[in-house]
C-alpha positions in Angstrom: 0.0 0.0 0.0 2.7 2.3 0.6 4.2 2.0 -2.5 1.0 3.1 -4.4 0.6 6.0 -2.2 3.8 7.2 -3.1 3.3 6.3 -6.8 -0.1 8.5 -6.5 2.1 11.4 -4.4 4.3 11.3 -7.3 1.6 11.1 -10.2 -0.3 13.8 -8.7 3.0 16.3 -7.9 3.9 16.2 -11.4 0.1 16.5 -12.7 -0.3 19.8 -10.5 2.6 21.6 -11.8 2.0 21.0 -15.3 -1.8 21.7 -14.7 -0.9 24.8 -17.1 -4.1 26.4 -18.1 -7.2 24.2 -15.5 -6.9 21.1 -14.3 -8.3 19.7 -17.3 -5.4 20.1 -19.4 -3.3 17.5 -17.5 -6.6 14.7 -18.2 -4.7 12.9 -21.1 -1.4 12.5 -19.1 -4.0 11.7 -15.9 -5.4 8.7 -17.8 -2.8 7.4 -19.4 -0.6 7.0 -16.0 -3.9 5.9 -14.2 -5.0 3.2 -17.2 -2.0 2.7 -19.0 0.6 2.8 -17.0 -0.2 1.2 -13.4 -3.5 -0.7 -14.5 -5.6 1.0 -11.4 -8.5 1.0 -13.5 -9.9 0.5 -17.3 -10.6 3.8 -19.9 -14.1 3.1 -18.9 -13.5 3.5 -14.7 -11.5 6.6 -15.4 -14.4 8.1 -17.6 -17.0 7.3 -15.5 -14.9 9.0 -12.2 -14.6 11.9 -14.7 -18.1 12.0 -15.5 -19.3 11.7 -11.5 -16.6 14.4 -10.8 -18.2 16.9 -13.5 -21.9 16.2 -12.2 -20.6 17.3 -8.3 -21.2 20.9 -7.2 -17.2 21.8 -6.8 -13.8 22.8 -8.3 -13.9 20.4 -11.6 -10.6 18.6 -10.4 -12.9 16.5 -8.0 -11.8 13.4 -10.4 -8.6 13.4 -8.6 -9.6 12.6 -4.6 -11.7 10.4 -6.7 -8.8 8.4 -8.8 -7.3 8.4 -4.9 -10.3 6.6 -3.3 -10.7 4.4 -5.8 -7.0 3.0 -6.0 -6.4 3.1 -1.9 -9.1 4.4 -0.4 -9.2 7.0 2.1 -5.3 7.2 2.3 -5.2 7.5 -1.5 -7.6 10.2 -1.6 -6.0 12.3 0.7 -2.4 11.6 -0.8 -4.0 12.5 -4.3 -5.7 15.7 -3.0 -3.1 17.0 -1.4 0.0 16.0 -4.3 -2.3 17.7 -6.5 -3.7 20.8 -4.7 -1.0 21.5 -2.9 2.4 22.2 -5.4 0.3 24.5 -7.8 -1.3 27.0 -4.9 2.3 27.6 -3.9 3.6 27.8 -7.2 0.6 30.2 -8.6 1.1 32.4 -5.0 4.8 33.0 -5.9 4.4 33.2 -9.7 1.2 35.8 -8.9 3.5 37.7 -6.7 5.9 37.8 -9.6 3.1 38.5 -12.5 2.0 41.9 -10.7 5.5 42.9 -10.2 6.4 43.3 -14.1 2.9 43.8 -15.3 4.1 46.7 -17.3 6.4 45.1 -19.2 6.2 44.4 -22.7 7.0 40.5 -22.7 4.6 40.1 -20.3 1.8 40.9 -22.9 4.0 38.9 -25.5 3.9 35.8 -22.6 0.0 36.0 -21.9 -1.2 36.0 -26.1 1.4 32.9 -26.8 -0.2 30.9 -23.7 -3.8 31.7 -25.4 -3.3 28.8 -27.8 -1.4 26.9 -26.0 -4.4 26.4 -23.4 -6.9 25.6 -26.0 -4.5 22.7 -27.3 -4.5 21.4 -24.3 -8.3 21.5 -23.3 -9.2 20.0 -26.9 -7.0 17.2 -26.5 -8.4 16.6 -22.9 -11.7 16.8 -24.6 -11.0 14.2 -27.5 -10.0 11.8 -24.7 -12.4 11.7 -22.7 -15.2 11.5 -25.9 -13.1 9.1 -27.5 -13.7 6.8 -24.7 -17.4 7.3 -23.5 -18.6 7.9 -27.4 -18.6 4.2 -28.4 -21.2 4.1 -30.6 -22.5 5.9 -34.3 -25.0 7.7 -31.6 -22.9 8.9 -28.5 -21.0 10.2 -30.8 -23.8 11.8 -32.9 -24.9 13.1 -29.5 -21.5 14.2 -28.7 -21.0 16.4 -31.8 -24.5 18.0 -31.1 -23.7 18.9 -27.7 -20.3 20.3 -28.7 -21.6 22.4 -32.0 -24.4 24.0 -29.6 -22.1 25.1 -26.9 -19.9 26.6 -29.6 -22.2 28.2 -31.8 -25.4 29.1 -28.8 -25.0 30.8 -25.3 -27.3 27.9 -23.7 -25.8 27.3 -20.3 -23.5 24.1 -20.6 -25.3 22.2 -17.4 -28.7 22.3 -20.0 -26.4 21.4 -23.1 -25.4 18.3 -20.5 -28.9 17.4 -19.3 -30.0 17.1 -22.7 -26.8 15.1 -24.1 -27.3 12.6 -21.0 -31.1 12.4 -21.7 -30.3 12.1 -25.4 -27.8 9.2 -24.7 -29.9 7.6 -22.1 -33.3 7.7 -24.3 -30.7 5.9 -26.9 -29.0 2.9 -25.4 -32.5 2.3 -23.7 -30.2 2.9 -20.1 
């Protein structure tokens, strides 16, 4: 047991400080060592942790104590939450501290328009993995196109863009 603990401690340092952009920019590399690499659970577990994680009121990193629980339980949980939380509130205190200091200065401008894109990679490719894995049919990922086109092209609030993609996906597996 220890040794997973200090697996997750480790997992979950690294995950926090490249958490560059929201926490769901590091859900590729989050699966991968999860599924892939240690085997805790299958593409289907980690989705479905996701999924719960997304539906609770919170911070939208919940899927982490979550990934903890389920591989060790309380311990894990805790170890997860705080390798994860913990680095990237003191590294965003000193490097806040740092922003306001030189927020006159030109690169700093230059610095904030190159990170633009390099956010919207990221989110996207968390996006693709977590749809590649829960759209596994013609219709999920029918329904999963639909949602996504409506929440780029409407203002509908994305909890009713949700309801109606679950409710769409439920009224088509017969679940």
């Amino acid at each position: 047991m220890t040794g997973t603990l200090v697996a997750l401690a480790v997992i979950f340092t690294q995950l926090s400080l490249l958490a560059f952009g929201g926490g769901n920019t590091i859900l590729p590399e989050m699966q991968r060592q999860v599924v892939e690499v240690h085997r805790w659970m299958s593409a289907q577990e980690f989705s479905a942790l996701f999924a719960l994680a997304q539906a609770a009121p919170g911070p939208n990193m919940m899927v982490v104590p979550l990934v903890g629980w389920h591989v060790a339980g309380l311990p894990g949980l805790l170890v997860s939450a705080l390798a994860k939380f913990g680095p990237s509130s003191v590294l965003t205190g000193v490097v806040v501290g740092l922003w306001r200091r030189f927020r006159e200065r030109p690169w700093r401008r230059a610095a904030q328009a190159g990170l633009v894109p390099l956010t919207v990679g990221l989110v996207a490719a968390s996006a693709l993995l977590i749809g590649g894995i829960t759209a596994h049919s013609l219709g999920l990922l029918g329904i999963l196109a639909g949602v996504a086109g409506l929440s780029l092209l409407t203002r509908l609030h994305p909890l009713w863009l949700l309801a109606a993609g679950a409710v769409a996906g439920l009224a088509g597996t017969g679940g």
